[in-house]
SERO-4910 file (N, C-alpha, C, O; in steps of 0.05 Angstrom, whole numbers):
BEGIN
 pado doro    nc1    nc2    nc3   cac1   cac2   cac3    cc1    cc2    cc3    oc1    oc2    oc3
  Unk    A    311    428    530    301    450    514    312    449    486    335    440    483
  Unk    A    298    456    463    304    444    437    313    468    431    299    489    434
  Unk    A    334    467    423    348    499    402    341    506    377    332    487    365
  Unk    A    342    523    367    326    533    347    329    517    324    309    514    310
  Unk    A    348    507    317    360    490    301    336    468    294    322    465    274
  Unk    A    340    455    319    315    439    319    296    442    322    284    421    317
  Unk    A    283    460    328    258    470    316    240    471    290    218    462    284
  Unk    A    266    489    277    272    482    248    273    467    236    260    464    216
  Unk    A    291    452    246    291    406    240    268    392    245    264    370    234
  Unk    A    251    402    261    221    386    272    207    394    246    199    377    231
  Unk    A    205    417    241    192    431    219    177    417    197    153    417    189
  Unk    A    210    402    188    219    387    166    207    400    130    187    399    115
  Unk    A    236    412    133    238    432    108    234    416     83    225    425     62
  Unk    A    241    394     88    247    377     61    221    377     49    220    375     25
  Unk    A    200    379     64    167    366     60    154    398     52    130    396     48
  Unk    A    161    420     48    159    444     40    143    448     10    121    457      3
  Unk    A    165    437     -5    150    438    -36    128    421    -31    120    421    -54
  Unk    A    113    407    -20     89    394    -24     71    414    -26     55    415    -45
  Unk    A     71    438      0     63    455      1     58    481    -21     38    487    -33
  Unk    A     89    494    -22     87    505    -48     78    498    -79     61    511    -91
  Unk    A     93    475    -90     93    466   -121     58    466   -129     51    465   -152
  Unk    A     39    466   -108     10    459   -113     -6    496   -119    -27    506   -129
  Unk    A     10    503   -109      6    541   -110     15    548   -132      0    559   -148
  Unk    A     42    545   -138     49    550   -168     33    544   -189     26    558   -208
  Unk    A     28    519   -183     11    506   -214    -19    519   -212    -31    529   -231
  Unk    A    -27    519   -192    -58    528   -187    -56    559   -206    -73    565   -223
  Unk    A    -37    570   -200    -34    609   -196    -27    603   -231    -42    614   -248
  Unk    A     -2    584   -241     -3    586   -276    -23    578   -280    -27    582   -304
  Unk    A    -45    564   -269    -68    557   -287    -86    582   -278   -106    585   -292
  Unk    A    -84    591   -267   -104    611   -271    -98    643   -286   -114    661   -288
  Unk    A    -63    641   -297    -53    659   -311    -64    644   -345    -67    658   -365
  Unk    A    -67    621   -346    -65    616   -375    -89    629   -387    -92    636   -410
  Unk    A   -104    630   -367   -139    633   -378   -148    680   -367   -167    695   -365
  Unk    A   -115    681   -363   -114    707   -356   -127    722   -331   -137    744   -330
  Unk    A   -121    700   -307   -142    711   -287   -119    715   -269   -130    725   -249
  Unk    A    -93    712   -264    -78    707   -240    -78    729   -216    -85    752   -221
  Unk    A    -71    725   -196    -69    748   -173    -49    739   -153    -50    720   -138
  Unk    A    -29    759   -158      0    747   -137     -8    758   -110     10    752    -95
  Unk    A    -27    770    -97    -30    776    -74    -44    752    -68    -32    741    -50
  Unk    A    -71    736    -76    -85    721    -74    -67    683    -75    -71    662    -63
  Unk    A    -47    691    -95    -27    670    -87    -11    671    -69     -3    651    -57
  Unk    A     -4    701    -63     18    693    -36      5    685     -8     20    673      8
  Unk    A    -27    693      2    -42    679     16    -47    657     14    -52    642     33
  Unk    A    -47    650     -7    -55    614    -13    -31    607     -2    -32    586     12
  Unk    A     -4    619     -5     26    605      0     26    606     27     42    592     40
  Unk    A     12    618     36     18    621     70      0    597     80      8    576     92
  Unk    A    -27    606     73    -44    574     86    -28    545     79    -21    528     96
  Unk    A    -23    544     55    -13    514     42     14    510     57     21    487     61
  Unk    A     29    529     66     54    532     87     56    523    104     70    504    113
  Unk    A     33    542    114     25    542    154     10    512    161      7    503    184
  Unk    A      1    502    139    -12    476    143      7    451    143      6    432    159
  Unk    A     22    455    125     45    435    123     58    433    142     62    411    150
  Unk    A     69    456    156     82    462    183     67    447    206     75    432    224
  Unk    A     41    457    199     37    441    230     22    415    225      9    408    245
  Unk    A     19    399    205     21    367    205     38    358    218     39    343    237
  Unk    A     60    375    201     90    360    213    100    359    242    117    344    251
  Unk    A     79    385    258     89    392    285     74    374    290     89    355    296
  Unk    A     49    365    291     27    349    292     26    326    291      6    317    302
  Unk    A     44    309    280     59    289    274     78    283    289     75    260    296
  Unk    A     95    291    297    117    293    306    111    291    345    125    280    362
  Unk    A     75    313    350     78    306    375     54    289    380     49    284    404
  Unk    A     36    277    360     19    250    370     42    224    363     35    203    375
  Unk    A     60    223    351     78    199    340    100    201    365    111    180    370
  Unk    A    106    219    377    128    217    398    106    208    428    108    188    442
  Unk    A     89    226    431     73    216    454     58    178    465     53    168    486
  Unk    A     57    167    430     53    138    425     82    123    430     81    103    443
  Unk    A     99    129    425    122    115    427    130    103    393    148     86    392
  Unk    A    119    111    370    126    104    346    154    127    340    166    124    319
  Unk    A    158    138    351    184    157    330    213    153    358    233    168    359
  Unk    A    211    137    372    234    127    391    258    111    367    283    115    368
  Unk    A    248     98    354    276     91    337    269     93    306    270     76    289
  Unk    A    263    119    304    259    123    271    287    133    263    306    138    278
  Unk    A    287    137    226    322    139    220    312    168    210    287    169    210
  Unk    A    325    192    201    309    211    190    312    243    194    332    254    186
  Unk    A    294    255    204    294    283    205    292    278    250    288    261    268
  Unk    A    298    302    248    291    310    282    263    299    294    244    309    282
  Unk    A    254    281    315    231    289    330    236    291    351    243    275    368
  Unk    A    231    322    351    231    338    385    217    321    397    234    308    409
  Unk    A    188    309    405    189    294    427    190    272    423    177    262    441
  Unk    A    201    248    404    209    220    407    237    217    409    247    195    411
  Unk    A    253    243    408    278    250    414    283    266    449    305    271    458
  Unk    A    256    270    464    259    284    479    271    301    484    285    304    504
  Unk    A    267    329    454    285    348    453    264    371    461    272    394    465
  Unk    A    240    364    463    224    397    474    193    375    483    183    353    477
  Unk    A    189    392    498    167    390    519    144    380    498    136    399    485
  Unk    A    131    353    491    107    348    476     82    367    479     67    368    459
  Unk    A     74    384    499     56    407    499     65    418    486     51    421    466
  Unk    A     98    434    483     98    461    467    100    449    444     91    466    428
  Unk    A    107    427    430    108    419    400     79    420    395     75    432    374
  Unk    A     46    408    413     29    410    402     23    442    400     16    450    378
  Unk    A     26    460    420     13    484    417     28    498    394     19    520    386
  Unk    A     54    486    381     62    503    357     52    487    342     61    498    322
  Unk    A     41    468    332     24    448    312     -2    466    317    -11    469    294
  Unk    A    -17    478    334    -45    501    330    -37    520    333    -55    534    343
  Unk    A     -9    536    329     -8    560    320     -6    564    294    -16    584    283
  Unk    A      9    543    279     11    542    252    -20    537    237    -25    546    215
  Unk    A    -42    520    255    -64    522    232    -85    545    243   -107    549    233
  Unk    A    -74    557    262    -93    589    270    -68    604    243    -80    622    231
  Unk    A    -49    602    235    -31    619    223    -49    617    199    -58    638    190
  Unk    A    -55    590    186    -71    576    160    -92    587    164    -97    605    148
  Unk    A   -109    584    182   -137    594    179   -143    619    179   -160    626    163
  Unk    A   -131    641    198   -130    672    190   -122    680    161   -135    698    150
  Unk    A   -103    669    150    -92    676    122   -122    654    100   -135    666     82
  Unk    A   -126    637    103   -148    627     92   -172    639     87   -185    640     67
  Unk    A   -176    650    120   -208    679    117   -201    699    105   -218    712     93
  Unk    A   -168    708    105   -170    724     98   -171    722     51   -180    737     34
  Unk    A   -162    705     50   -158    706     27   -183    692     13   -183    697    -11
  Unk    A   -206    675     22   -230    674     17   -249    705     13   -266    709     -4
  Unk    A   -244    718     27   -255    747     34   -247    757     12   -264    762     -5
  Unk    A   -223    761      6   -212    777    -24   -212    770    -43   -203    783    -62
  Unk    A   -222    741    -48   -230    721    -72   -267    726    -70   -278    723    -91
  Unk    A   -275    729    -59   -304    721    -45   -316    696    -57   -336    691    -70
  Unk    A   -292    681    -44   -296    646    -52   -308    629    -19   -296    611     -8
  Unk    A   -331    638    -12   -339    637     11   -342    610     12   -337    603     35
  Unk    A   -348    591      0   -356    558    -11   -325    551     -5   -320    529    -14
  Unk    A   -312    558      2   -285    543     11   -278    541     35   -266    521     43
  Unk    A   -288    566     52   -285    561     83   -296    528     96   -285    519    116
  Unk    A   -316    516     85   -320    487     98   -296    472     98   -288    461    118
  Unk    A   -280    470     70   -266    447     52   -235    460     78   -222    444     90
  Unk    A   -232    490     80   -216    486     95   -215    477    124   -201    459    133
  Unk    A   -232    492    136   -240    481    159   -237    444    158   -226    434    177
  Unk    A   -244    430    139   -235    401    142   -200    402    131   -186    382    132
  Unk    A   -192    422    125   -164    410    127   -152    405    145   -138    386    153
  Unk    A   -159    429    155   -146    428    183   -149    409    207   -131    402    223
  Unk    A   -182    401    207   -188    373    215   -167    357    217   -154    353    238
  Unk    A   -162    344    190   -158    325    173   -128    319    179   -118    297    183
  Unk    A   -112    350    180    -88    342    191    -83    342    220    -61    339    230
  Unk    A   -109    345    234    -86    334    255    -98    306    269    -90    294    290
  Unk    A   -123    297    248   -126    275    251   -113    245    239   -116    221    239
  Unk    A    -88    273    223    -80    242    206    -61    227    227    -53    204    222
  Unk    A    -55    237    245    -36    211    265    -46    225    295    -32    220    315
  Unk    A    -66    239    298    -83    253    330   -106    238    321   -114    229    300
  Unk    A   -116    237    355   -144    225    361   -139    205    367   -119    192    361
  Unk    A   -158    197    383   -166    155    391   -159    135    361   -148    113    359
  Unk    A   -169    151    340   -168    126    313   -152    143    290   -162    147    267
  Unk    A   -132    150    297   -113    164    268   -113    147    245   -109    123    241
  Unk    A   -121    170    227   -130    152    198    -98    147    186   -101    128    170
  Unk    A    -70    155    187    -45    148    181    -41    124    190    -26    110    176
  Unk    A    -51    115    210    -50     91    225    -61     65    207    -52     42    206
  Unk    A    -80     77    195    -96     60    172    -84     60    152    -96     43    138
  Unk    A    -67     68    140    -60     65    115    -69     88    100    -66     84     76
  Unk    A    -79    110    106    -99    126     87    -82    150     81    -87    164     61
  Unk    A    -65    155     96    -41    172     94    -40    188     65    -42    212     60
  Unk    A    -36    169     50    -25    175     18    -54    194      8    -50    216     -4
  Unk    A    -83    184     14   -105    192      7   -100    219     11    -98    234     -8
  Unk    A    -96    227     39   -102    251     57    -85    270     29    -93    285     11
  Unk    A    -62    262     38    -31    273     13    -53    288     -3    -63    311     -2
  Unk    A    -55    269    -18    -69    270    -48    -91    289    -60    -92    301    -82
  Unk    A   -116    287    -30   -134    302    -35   -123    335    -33   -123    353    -51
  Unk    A   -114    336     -5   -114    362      7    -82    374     -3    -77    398      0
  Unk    A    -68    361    -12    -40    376    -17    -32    366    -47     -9    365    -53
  Unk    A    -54    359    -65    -55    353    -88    -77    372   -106    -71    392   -119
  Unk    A   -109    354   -102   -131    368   -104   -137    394   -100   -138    410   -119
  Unk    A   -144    401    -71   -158    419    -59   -135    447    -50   -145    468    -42
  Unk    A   -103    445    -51    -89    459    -48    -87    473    -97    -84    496   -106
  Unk    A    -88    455   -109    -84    460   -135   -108    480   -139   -106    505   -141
  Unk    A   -134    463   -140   -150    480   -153   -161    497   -127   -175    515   -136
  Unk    A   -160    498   -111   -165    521    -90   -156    542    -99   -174    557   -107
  Unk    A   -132    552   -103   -112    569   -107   -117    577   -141   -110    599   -150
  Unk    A   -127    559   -155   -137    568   -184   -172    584   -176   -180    606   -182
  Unk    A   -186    564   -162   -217    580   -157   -211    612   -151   -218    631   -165
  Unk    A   -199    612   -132   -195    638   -119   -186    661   -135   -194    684   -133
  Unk    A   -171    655   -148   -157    676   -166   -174    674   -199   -177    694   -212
  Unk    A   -179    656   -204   -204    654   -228   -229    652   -224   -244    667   -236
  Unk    A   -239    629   -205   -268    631   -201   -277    615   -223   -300    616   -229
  Unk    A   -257    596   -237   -262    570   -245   -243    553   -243   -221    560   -234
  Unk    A   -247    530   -249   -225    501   -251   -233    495   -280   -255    487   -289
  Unk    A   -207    502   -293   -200    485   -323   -191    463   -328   -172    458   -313
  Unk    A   -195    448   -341   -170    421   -350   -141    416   -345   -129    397   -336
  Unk    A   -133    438   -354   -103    439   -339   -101    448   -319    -78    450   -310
  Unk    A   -118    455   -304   -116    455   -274   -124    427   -261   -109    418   -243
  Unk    A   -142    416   -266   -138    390   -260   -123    374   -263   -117    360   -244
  Unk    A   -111    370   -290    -84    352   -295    -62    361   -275    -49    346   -262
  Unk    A    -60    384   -274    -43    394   -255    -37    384   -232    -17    372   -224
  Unk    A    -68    394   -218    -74    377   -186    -71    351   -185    -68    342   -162
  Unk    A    -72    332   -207    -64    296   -199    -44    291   -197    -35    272   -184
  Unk    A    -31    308   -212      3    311   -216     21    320   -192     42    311   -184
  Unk    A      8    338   -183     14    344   -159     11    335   -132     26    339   -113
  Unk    A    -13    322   -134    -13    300   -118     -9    279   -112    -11    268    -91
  Unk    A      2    268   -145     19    237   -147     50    246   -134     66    233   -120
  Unk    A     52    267   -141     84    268   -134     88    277   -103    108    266    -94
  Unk    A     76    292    -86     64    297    -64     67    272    -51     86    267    -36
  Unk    A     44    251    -58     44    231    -46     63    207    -50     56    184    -41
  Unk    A     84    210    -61    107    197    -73    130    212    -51    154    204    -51
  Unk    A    123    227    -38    141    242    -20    149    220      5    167    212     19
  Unk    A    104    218      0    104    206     35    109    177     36    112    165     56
  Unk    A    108    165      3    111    140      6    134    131      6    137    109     16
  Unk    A    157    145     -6    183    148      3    191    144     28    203    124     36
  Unk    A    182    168     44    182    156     70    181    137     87    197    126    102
  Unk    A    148    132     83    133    110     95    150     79     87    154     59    101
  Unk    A    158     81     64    176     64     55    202     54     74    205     31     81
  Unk    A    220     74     79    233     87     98    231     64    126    244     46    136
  Unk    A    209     76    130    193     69    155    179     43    160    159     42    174
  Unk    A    186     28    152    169      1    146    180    -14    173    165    -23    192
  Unk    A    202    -15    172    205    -41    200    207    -24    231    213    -35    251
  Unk    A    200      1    230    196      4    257    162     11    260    152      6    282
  Unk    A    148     21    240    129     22    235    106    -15    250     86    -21    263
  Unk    A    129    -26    233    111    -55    241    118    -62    266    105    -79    278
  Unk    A    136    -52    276    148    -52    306    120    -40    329    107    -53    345
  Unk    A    119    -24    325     96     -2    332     72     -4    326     57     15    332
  Unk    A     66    -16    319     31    -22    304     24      1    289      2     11    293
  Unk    A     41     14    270     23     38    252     24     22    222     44     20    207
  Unk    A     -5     12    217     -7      0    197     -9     21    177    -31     30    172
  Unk    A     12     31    162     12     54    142     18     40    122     36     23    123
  Unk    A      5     44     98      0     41     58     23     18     60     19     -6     59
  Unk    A     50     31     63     77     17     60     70     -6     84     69    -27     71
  Unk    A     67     -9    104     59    -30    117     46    -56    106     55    -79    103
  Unk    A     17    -44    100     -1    -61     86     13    -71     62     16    -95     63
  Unk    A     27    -55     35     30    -65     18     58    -80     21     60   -102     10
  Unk    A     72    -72     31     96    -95     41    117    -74     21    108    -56      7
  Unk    A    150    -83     26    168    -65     20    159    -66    -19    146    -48    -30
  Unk    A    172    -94    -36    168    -90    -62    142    -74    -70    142    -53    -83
  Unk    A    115    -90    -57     92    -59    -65     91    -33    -63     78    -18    -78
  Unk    A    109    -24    -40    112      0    -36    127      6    -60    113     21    -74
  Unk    A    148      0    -71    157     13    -85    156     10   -114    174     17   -129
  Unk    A    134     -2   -119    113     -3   -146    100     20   -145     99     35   -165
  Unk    A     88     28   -121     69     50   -111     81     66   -123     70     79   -141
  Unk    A    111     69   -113    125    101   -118    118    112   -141    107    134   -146
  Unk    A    133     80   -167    145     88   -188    117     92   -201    116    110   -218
  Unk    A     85     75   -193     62     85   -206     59    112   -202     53    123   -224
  Unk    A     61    129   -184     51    159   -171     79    177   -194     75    197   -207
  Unk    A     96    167   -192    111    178   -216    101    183   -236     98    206   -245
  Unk    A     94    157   -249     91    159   -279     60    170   -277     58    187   -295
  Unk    A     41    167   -267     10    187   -262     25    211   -271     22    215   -295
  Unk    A     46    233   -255     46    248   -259     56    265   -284     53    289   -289
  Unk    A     71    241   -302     92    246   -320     59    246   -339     48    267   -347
  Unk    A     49    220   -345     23    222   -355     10    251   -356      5    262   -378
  Unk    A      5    260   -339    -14    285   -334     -1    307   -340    -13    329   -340
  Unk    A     34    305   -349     44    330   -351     38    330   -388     31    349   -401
  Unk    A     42    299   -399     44    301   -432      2    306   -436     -8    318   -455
  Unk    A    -10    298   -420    -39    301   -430    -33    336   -430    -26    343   -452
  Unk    A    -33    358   -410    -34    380   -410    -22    391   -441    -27    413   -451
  Unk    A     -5    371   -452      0    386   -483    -11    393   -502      1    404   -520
  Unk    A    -50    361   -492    -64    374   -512    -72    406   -512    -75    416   -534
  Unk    A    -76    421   -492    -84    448   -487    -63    462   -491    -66    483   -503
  Unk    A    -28    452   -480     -4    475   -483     11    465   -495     24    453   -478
  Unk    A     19    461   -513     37    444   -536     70    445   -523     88    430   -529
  Unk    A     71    473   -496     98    467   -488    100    455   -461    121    454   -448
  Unk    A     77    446   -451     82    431   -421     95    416   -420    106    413   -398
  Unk    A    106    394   -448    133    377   -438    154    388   -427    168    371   -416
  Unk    A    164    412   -425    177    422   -413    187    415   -380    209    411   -370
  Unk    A    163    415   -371    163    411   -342    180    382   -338    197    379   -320
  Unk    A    173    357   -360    182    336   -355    210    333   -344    221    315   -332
  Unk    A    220    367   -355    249    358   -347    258    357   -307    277    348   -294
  Unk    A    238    368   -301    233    367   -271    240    339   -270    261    335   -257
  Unk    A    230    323   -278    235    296   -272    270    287   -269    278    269   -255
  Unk    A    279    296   -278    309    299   -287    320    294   -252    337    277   -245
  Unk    A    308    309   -237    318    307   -212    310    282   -188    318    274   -166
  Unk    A    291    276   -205    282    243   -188    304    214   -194    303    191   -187
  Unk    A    320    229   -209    331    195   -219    351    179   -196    354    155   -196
  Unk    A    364    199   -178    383    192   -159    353    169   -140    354    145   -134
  Unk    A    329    189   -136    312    172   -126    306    152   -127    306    135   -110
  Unk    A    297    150   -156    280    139   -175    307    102   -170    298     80   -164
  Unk    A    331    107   -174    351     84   -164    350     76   -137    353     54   -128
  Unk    A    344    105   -120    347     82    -96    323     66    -88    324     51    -68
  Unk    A    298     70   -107    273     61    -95    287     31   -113    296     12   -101
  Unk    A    286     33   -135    292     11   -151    313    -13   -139    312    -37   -143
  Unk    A    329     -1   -127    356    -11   -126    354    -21    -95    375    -28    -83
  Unk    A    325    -22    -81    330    -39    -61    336    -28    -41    341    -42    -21
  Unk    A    338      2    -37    356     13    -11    332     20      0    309     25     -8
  Unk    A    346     17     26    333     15     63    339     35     78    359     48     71
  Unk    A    322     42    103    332     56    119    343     84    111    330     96     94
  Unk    A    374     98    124    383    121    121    387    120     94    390    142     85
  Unk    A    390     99     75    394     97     49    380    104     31    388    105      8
  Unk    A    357    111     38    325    114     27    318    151     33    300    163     22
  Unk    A    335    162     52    326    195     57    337    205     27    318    213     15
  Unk    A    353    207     17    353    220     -2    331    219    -23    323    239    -34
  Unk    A    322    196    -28    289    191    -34    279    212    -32    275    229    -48
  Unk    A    275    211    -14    258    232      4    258    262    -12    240    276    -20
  Unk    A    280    265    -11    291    292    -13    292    301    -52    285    321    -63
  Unk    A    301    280    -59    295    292    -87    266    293   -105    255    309   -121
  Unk    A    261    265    -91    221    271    -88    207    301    -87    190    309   -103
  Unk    A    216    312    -68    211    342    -56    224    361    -78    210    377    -89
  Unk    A    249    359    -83    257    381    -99    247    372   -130    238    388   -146
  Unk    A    250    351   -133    232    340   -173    198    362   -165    186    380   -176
  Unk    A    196    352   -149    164    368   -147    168    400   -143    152    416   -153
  Unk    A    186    408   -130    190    439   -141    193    446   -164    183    466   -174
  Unk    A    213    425   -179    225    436   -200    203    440   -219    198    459   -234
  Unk    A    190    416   -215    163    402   -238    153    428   -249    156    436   -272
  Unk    A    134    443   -219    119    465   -213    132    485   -228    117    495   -245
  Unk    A    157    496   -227    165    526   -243    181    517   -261    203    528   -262
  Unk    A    176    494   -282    186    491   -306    158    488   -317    156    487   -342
  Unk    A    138    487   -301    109    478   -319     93    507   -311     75    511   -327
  Unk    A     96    523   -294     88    549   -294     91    566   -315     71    579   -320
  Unk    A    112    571   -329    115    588   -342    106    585   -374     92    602   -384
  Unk    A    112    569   -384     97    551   -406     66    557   -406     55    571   -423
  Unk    A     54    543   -382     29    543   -378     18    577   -379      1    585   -395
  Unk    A     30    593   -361     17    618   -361     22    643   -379     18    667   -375
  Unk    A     36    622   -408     53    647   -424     19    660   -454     23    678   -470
***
């Protein structure tokens, strides 16, 4: 029986701001143009939450049930660790996207952004097909895509539609930005994960492109985002600001460079995650002043 602790540890907190930092930016871009709504954002915070949550539960119990997370280095997996029953990890992976989808209707309803209920309904798909089903598309390499669209894209300007009822320029720059760095989380990882990965047959991005490509990948999805923070200056002359977010990737930014493997590579991970918080509420406030 898994203790709460680990529960919590299955969770995997670290992977959090992917979720949030795409709500912030969405909600300042829809303050710049004077439309924002903190009730309509804190719904968006709950779906973009409750979704992240249960990938990760979702993940954690199609990757333990295959036999791929038996010798991974990393965070907790309740069932490739045989720390909780693989049923109850899936049925809390579909409580978290019934958690997403009630907060979703409900916040489509108070936006009356009804043209979004499809796009969600495929998120939810989408995550638990990224490593569930007969043919998991993570399996393919497409991993980074999924990232990109739905916790880049469609989590940015979702959360700007709803509360404005348009998508601007800097809401777009936003969302690539957010999704380079997002998906710089998972390539971190996947990076991570390369020699048990090939152990296991999960041909993921980092797989295909081999360790040095992987970590060309990273430092490209970096600099995309650094890009997209100086274009946003044509519209806000103070968005460099945010750059200093970047400030917190550099411990990363060395270990991708510098060759490190394995448990050497989680901190990766982790400052990846917090640069992308930081990014988000040093470029919020600027943007929505």
């Amino acid at each position: 029986m898994a203790s709460l602790a680990q529960w919590v540890a299955g969770a995997r907190p670290r992977t959090l701001p992917a979720a949030t930092a795409p709500v912030i930016v969405g909600t300042a871009a829809a303050a710049a143009i004077g439309e924002s709504d903190l009730a309509l954002a804190v719904l968006a915070l709950v779906v973009a939450l409750s979704l992240q949550i249960g990938v990760n539960y979702a993940n954690d119990y199609s990757d333990g049930i295959r036999g791929t997370d038996e010798e991974r280095v990393g965070p907790v997996r309740l069932v490739g660790q045989r720390l909780a029953d693989p049923e109850n990890v899936k049925l809390m992976a579909f409580a978290f996207f019934g958690c997403g989808a009630l907060a979703g209707l409900a916040l489509v309803a108070l936006a009356q952004t009804w043209v979004l209920i499809p796009l969600g309904a495929l998120a939810i798909l989408a995550a638990w097909r990224y490593t569930g089903g007969d043919n998991p598309y993570g399996y393919r390499g497409l991993g980074e895509i999924y990232v990109f669209v739905f916790f880049g894209l469609m989590a940015t300007l979702g959360t700007q539609y709803t509360q404005a009822h348009e998508i601007t320029v800097a809401g777009v720059l936003g969302a690539v930005a957010a999704g380079s760095l997002s998906s710089a989380i998972l390539v971190a990882n996947n990076l991570r994960d390369i020699p048990t990965d090939v152990e296991s047959g999960k041909r993921t991005l980092a797989v295909r492109l081999g360790d040095d490509g992987t970590r060309v990948l990273y430092l490209a999805l970096v600099g995309v985002a650094a890009v997209c923070t100086l274009a946003m200056a044509i519209w806000h002359v103070f968005a460099p600001v945010a750059l200093l977010g970047f400030l917190v990737l550099l411990p990363g930014i060395r270990a991708i460079t510098g060759g490190a493997t394995g448990r050497a590579l989680v901190p990766a991970i982790g400052t990846t995650g917090l640069a992308l918080l930081a990014w988000s509420v040093l470029l919020a406030y600027p943007l929505a002043r």
